[in-house]
DRENDO-1510 file (C-alpha; in Angstrom, 1 decimal, always signed):
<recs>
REC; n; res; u; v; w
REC; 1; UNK; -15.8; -37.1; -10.5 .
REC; 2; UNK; -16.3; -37.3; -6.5 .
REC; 3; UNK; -14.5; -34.3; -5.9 .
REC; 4; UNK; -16.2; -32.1; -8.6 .
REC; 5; UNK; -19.3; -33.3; -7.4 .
REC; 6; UNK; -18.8; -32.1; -3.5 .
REC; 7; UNK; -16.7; -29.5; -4.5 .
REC; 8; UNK; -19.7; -28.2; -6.4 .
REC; 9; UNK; -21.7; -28.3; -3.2 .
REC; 10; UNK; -19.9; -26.9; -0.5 .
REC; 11; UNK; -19.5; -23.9; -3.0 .
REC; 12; UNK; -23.2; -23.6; -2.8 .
REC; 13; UNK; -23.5; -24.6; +0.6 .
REC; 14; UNK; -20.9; -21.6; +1.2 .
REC; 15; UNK; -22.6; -19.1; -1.7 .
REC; 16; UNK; -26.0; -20.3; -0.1 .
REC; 17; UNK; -24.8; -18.2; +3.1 .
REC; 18; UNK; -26.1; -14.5; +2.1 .
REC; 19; UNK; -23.9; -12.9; +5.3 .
REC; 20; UNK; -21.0; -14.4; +3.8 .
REC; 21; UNK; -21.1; -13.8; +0.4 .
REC; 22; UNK; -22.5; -10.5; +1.3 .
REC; 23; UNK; -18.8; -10.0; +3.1 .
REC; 24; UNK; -17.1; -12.2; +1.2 .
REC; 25; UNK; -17.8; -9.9; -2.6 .
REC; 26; UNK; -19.2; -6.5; -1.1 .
REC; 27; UNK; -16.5; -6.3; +1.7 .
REC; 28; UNK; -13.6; -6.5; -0.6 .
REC; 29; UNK; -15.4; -3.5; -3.1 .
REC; 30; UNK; -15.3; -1.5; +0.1 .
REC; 31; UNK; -11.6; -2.6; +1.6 .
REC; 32; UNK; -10.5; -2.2; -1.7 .
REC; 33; UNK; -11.5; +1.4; -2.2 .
REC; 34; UNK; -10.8; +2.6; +1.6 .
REC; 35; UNK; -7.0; +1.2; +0.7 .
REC; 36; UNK; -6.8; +2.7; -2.1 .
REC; 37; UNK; -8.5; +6.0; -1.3 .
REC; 38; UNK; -6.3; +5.9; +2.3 .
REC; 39; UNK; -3.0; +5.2; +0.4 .
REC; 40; UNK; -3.4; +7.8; -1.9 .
REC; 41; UNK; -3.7; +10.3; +0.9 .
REC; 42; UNK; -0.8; +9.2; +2.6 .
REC; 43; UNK; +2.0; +9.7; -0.8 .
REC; 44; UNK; -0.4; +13.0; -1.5 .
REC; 45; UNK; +1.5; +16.1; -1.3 .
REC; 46; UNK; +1.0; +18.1; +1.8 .
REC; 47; UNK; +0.4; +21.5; -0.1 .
REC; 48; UNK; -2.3; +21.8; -3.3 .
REC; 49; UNK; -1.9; +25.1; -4.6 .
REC; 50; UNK; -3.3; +26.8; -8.5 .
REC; 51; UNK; -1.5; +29.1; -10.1 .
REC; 52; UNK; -2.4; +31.4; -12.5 .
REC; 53; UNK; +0.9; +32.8; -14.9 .
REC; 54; UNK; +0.2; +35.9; -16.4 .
REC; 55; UNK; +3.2; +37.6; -16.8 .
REC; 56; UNK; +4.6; +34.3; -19.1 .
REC; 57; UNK; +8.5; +34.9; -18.8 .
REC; 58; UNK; +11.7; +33.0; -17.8 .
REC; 59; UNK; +11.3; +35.0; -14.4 .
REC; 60; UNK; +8.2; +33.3; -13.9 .
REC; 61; UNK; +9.1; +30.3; -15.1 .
REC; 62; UNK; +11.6; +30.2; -12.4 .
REC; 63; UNK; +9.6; +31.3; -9.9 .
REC; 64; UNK; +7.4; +28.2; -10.6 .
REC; 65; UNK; +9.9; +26.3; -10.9 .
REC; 66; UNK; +11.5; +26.9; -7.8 .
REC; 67; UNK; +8.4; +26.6; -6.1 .
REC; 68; UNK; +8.3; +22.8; -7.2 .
REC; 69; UNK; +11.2; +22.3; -5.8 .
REC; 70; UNK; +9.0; +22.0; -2.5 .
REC; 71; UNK; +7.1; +19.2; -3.3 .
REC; 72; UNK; +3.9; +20.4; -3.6 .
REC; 73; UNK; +0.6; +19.2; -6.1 .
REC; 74; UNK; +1.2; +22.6; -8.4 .
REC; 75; UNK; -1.5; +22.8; -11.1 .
REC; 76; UNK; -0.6; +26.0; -13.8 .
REC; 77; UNK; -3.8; +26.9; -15.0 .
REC; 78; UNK; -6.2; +29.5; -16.2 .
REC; 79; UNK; -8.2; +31.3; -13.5 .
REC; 80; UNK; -11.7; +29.8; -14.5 .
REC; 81; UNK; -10.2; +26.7; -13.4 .
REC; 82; UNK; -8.2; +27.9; -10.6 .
REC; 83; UNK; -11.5; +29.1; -9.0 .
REC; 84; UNK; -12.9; +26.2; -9.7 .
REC; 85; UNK; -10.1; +24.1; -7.7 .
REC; 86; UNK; -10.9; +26.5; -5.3 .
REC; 87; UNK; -14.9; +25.9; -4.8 .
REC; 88; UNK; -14.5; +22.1; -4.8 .
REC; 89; UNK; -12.1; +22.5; -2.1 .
REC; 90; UNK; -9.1; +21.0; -4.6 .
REC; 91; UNK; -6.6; +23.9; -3.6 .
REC; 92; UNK; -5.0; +25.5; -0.6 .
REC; 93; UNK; -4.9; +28.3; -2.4 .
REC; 94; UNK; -4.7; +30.4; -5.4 .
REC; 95; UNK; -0.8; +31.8; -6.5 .
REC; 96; UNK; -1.1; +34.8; -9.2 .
REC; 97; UNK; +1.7; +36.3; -11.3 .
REC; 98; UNK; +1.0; +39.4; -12.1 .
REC; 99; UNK; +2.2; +40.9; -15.5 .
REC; 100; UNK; +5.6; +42.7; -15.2 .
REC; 101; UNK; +6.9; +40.4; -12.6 .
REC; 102; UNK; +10.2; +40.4; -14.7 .
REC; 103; UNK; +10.3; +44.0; -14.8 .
REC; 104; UNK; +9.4; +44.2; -11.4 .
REC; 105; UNK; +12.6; +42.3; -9.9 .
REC; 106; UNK; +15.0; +44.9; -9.9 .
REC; 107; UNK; +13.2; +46.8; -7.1 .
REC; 108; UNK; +10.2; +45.3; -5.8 .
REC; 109; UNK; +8.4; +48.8; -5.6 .
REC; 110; UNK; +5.2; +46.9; -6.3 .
REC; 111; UNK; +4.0; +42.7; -5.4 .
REC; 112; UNK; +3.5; +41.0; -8.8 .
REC; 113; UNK; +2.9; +38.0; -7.1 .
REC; 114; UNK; -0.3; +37.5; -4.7 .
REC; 115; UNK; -1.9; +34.6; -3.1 .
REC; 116; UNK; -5.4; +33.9; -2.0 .
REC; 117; UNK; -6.0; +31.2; +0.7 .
REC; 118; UNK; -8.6; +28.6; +0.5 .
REC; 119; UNK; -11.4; +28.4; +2.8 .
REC; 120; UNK; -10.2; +27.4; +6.2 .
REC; 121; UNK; -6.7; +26.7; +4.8 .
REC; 122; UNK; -4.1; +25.9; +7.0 .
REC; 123; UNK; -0.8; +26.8; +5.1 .
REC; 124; UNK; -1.1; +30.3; +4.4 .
REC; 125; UNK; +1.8; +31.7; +5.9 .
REC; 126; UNK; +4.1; +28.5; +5.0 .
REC; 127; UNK; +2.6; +29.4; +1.4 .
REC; 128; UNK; +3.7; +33.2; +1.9 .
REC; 129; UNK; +6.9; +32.3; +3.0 .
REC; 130; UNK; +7.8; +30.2; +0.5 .
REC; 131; UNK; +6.9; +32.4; -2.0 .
REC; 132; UNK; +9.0; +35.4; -1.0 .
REC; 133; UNK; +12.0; +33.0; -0.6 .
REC; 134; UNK; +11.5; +32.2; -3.7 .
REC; 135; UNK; +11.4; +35.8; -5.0 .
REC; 136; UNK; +14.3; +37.4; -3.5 .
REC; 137; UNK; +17.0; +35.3; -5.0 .
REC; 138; UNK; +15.8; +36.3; -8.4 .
REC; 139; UNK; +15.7; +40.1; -7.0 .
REC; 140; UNK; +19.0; +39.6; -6.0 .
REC; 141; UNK; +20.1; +38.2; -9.1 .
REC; 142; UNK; +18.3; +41.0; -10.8 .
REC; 143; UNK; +19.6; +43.9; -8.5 .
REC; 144; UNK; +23.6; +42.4; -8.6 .
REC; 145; UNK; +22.9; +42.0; -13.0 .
REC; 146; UNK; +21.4; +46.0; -13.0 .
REC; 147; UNK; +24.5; +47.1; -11.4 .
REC; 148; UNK; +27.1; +44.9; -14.0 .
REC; 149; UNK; +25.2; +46.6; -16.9 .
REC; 150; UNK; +26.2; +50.0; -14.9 .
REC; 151; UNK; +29.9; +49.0; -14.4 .
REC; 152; UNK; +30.0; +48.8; -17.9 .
REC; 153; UNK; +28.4; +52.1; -18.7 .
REC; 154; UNK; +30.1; +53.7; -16.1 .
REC; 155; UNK; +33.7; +52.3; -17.7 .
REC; 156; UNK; +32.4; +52.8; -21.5 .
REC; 157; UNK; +32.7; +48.8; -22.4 .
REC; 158; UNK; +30.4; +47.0; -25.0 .
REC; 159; UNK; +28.1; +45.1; -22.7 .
REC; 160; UNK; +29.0; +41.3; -23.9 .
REC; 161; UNK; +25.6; +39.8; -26.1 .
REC; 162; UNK; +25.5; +37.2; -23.7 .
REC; 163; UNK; +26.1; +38.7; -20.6 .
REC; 164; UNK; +22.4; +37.1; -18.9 .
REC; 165; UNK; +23.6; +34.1; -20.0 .
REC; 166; UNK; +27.4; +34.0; -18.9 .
REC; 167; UNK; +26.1; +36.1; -15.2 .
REC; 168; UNK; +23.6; +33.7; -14.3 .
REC; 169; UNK; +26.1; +30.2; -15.2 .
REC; 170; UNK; +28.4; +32.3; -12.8 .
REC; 171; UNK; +26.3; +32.8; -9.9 .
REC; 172; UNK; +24.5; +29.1; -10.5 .
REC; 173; UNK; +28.1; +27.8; -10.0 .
REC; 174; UNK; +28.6; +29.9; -7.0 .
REC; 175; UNK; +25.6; +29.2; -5.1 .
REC; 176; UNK; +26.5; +25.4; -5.9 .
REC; 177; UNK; +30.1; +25.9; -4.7 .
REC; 178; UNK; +31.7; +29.0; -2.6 .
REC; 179; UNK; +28.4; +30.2; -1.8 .
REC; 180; UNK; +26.9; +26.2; -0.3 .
REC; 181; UNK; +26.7; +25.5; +3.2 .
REC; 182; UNK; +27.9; +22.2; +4.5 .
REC; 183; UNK; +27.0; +21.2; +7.8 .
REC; 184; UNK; +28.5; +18.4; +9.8 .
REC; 185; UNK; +26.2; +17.2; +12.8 .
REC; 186; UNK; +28.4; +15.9; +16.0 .
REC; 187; UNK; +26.2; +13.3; +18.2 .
REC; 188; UNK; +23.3; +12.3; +17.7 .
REC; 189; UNK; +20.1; +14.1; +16.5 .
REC; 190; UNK; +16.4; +13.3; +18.8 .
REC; 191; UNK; +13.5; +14.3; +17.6 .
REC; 192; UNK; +10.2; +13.7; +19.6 .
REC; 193; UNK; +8.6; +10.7; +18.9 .
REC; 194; UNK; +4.8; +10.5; +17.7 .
REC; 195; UNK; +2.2; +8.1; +18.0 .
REC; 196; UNK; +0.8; +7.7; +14.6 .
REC; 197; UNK; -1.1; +4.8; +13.4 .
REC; 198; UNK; -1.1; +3.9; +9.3 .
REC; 199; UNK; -3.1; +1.5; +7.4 .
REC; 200; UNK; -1.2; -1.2; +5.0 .
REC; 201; UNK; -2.4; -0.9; +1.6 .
REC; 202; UNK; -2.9; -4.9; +2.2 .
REC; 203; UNK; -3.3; -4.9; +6.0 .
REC; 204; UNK; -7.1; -4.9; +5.6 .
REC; 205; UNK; -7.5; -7.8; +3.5 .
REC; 206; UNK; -4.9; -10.3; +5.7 .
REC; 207; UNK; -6.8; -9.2; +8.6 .
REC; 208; UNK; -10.5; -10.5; +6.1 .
REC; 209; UNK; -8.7; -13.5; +4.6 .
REC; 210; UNK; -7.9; -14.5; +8.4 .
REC; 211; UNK; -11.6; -14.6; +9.9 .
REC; 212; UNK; -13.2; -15.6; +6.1 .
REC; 213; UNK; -10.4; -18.8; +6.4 .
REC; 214; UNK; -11.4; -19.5; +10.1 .
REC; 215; UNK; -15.0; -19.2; +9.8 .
REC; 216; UNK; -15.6; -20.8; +6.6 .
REC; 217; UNK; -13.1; -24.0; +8.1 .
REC; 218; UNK; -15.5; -23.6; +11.4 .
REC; 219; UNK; -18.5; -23.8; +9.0 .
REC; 220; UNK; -18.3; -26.4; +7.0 .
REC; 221; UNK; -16.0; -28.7; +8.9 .
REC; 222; UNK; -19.2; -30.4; +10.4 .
REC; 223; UNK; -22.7; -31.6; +9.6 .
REC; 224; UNK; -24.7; -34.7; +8.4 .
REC; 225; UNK; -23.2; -33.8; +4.9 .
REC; 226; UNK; -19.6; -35.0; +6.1 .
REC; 227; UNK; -20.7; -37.9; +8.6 .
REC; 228; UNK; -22.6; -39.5; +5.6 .
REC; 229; UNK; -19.6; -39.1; +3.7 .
REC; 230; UNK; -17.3; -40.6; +6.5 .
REC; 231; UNK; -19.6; -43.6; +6.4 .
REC; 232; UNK; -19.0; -44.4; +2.6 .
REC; 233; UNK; -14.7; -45.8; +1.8 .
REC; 234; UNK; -12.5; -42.4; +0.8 .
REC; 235; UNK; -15.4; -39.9; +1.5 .
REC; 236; UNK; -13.8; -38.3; +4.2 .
REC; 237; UNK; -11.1; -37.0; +2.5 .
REC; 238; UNK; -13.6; -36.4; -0.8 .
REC; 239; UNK; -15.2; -34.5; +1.5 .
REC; 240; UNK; -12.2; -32.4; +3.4 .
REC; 241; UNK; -10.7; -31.7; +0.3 .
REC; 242; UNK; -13.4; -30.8; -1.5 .
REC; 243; UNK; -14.2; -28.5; +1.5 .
REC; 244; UNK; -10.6; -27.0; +1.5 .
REC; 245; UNK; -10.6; -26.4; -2.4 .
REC; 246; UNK; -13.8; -25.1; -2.3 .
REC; 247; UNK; -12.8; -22.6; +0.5 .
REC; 248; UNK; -10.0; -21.6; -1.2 .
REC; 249; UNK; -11.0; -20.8; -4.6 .
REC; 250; UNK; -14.0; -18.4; -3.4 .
REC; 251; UNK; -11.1; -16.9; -1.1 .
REC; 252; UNK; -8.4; -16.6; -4.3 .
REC; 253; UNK; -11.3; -14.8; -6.2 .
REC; 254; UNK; -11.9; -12.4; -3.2 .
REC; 255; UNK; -8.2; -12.1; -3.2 .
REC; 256; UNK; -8.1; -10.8; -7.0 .
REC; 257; UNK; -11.3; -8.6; -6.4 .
REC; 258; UNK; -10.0; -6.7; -4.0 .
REC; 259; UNK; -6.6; -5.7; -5.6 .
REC; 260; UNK; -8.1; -5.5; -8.5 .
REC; 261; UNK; -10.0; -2.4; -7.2 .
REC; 262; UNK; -7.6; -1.2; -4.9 .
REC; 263; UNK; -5.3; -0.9; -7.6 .
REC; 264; UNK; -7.7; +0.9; -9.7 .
REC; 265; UNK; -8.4; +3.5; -6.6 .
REC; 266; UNK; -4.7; +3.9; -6.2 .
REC; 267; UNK; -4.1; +3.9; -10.5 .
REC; 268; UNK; -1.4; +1.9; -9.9 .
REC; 269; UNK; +0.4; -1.5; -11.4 .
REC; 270; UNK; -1.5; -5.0; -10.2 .
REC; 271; UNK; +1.6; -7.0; -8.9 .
REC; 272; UNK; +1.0; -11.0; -9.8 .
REC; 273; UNK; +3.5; -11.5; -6.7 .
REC; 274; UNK; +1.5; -10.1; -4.2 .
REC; 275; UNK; -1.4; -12.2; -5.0 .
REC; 276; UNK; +0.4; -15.2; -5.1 .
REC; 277; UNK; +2.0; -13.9; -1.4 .
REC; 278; UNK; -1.8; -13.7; -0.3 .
REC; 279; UNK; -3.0; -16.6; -1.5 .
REC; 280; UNK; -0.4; -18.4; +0.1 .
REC; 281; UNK; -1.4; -17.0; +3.5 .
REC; 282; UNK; -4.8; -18.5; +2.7 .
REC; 283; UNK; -3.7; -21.8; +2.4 .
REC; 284; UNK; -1.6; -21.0; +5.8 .
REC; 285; UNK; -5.1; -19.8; +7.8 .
REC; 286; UNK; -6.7; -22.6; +6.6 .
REC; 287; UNK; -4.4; -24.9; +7.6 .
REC; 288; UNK; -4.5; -23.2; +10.8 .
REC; 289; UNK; -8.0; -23.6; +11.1 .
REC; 290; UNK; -8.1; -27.4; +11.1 .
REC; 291; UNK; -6.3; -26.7; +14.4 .
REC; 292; UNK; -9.3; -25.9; +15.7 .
REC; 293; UNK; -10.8; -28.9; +15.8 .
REC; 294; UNK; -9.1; -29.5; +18.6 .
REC; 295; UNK; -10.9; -27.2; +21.3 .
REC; 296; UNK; -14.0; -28.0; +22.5 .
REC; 297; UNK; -17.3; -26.6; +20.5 .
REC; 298; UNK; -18.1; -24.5; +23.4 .
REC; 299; UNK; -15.2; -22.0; +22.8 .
REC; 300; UNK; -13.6; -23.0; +19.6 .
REC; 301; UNK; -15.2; -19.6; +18.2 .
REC; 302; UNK; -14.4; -17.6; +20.8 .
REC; 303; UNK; -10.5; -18.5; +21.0 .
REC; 304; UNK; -10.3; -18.7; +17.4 .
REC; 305; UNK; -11.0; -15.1; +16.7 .
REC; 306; UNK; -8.7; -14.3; +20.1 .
REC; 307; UNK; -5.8; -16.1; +18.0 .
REC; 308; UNK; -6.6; -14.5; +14.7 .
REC; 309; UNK; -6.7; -11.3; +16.9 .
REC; 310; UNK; -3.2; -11.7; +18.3 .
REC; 311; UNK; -1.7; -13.0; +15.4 .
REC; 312; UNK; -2.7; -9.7; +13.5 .
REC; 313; UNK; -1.4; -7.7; +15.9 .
REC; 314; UNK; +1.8; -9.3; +16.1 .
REC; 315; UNK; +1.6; -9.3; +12.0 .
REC; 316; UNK; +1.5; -5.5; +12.1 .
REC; 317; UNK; -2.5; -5.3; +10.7 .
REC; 318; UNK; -2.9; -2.5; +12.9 .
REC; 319; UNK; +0.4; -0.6; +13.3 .
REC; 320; UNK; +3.4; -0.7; +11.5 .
REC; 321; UNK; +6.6; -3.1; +13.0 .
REC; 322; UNK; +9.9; -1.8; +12.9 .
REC; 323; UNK; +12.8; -3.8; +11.4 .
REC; 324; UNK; +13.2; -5.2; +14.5 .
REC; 325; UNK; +10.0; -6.9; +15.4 .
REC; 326; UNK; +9.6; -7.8; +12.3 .
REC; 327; UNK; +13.2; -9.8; +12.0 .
REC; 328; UNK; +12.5; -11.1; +15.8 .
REC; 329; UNK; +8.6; -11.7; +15.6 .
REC; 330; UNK; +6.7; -10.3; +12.6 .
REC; 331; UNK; +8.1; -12.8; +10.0 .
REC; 332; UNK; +7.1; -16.2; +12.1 .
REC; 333; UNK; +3.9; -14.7; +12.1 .
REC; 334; UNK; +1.3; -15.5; +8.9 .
REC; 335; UNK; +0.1; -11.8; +8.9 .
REC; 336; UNK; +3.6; -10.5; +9.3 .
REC; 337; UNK; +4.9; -12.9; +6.6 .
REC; 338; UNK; +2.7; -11.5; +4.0 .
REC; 339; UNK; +3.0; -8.2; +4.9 .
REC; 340; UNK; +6.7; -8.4; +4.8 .
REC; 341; UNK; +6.9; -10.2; +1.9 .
REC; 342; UNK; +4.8; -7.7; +0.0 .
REC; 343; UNK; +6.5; -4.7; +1.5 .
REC; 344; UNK; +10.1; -6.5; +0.7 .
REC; 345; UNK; +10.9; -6.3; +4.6 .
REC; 346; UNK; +12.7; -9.2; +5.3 .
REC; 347; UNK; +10.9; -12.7; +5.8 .
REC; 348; UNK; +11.3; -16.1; +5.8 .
REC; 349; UNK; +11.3; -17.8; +2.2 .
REC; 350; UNK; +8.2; -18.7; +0.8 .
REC; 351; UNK; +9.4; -22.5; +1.0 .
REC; 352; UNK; +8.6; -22.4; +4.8 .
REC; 353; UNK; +4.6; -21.0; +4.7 .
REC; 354; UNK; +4.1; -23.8; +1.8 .
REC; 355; UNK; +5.6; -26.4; +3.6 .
REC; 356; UNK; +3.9; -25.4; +6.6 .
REC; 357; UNK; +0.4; -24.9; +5.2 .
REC; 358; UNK; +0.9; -29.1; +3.6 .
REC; 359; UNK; +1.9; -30.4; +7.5 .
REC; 360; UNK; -1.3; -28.5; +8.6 .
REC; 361; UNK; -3.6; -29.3; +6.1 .
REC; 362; UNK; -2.5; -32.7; +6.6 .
REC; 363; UNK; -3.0; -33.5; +9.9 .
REC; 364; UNK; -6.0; -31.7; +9.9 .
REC; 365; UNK; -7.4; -34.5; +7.7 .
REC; 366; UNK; -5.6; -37.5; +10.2 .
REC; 367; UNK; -7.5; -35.3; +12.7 .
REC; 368; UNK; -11.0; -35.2; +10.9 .
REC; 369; UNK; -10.1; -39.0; +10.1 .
REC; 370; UNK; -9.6; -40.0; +13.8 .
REC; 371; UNK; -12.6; -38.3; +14.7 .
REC; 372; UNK; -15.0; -40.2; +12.6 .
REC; 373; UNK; -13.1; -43.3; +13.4 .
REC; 374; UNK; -14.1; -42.9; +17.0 .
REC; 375; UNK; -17.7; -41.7; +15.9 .
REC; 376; UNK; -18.3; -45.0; +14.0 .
REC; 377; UNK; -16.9; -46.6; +16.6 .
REC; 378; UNK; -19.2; -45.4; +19.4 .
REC; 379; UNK; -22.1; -45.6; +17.2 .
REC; 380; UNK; -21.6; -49.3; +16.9 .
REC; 381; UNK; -21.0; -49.2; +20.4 .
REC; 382; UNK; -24.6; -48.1; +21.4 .
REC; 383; UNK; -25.9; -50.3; +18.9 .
REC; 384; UNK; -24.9; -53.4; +20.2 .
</recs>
């Protein structure tokens, strides 16, 4: 009853902070979205393009088709919506097949196929290429298909019913076979490197859970509250562990709030996994935050946040880690743990962080415990 009792009141003594729970339910709404929003930009295609199909055949069919083969975000629509994609700046463009484009292939007198750039866009003449390497396959198909229907005429045969049919298996399996080029690359390839900097879907919140578990520890680790309790037989730990749970339930909620909207903003799955994964490197920070205790009041702040600081760095918060750091550094870090664990990189069981976070918590409390031992013991000291 103890512990539901101060439980109860370090959670308002910690809800009773506005600037914290401001940061500690707003922050994550925020995180959450900018994740989710950033994420989605990254897997984005590079290309948005409308297209309008008037012409409604297999030739334009295949034209679109082969233009997915790109990868790009290809919306077939009508052209009220097209221009609408257009206005609001959802479109690199605007692809139009005219009527007759079929009819058109055998000699390309005239373009059936135009395209109108967006506003500013950037791709129009990797749009315009693509397109007329698109076309001129089916022009040569058409063109080399024209002239079979004349070698028959010219040689008085019944042109076979399914001559399209038969022609186009037969040139499909020789641009897959006798017509392919393989290429065999001797040495190795070097490209230029870039510097590029990408945000973790996750990176964000380890890098909040961090200063939340380090602060909050700092915050309520002191006070007349806990030296009262001290004073009375098993408050202490009533007190530290009341403290810790109470810490790490508002954290666990923060936790589920802010994958719960980044997961929204990104449409995707809600893994259970990965919130077990983060919750677990909340129990590590705040183990790590009895630590603390240690340094002298003076600077415990300052070289707190320097530690959280480096360890985030070395977890790859702010920049991805190759294989290699993360094999020879990343994974003995908390951030890079989590990280790597969510991004299946390779990582140190979960056994170790667990069994790690129980040594820390533990002697955090021996730690609180020899410190009011020698309180009491130099209170009595000026008393006498």
């Amino acid at each position: 009853m103890r512990y539901l009792i101060v439980f109860k009141l370090k959670a308002m003594d910690i809800l009773a902070m506005k600037a914290l729970v401001a940061s500690l339910f707003l922050l994550p709404l925020l995180f959450g979205w900018i994740a989710g929003a950033a994420n989605i930009a990254n897997v984005a295609p590079d290309i948005r393009l409308a297209l309008t199909d008037r012409d409604q055949t297999d030739a334009s069919q295949a034209l679109i088709d082969r233009l997915l083969l790109n990868g790009w975000d290809i919306t077939v629509t009508d052209e009220q919506e097209a221009a609408r994609k257009m206005i609001r700046n959802q479109a690199d463009g605007l692809v139009v097949i005219e009527a007759g484009y079929e009819q058109s292939l055998a000699d390309l007198s005239e373009s059936h196929v135009s395209y109108e750039p967006a506003e500013g866009s950037l791709v129009t003449t990797v749009v315009r290429e693509a397109v007329a390497a698109a076309v001129l396959p089916a022009h040569a198909e058409e063109v080399l298909l024209q002239r079979v229907y004349q070698r028959y005429a010219y040689i008085g045969e019944v042109v076979p019913d399914d001559l399209d049919q038969s022609f186009k298996s037969a040139m499909s399996e020789y641009g897959a076979g006798k017509a392919s080029l393989n290429i065999d690359y001797i040495g190795r390839i070097h490209t230029v490197p870039a510097l590029t900097f990408v945000i973790s879907d996750y990176a964000m919140e380890v890098f909040f859970l961090s200063i939340y578990a380090i602060l909050g520890g700092l915050t309520l680790a002191g006070g007349g509250f806990r030296r009262r309790l001290a004073s009375v037989n098993g408050g202490l730990a009533v007190d530290y562990f009341s403290t810790l749970a109470a810490l790490f339930s508002l954290g666990a909620l923060q936790i589920i709030l802010y994958s719960t909207v980044m997961s929204l903003a990104m449409r995707t799955v809600l893994r259970l996994q990965d919130l077990l994964y983060l919750m677990v490197f909340l129990l590590m920070m705040l183990g790590i935050s009895q630590l603390f205790q240690l340094i002298s009041k003076n600077v415990r702040l300052y070289l707190s946040l320097l530690t959280v600081l480096l360890l985030s760095i070395a977890g790859g918060c702010f920049f991805p880690l190759s294989d290699l750091l993360m094999r020879s550094v990343g994974q003995f870090t908390p951030h890079g743990w989590t990280l790597g664990m969510i991004r299946g990189y390779p990582a140190l069981p979960v056994f170790y962080p667990v069994a790690l976070s129980v040594i820390l918590l533990l002697f955090g409390y021996w730690l609180q415990k020899q410190k009011a031992g020698s309180s009491t013991a130099e209170s009595g000291v000026i008393q006498s």
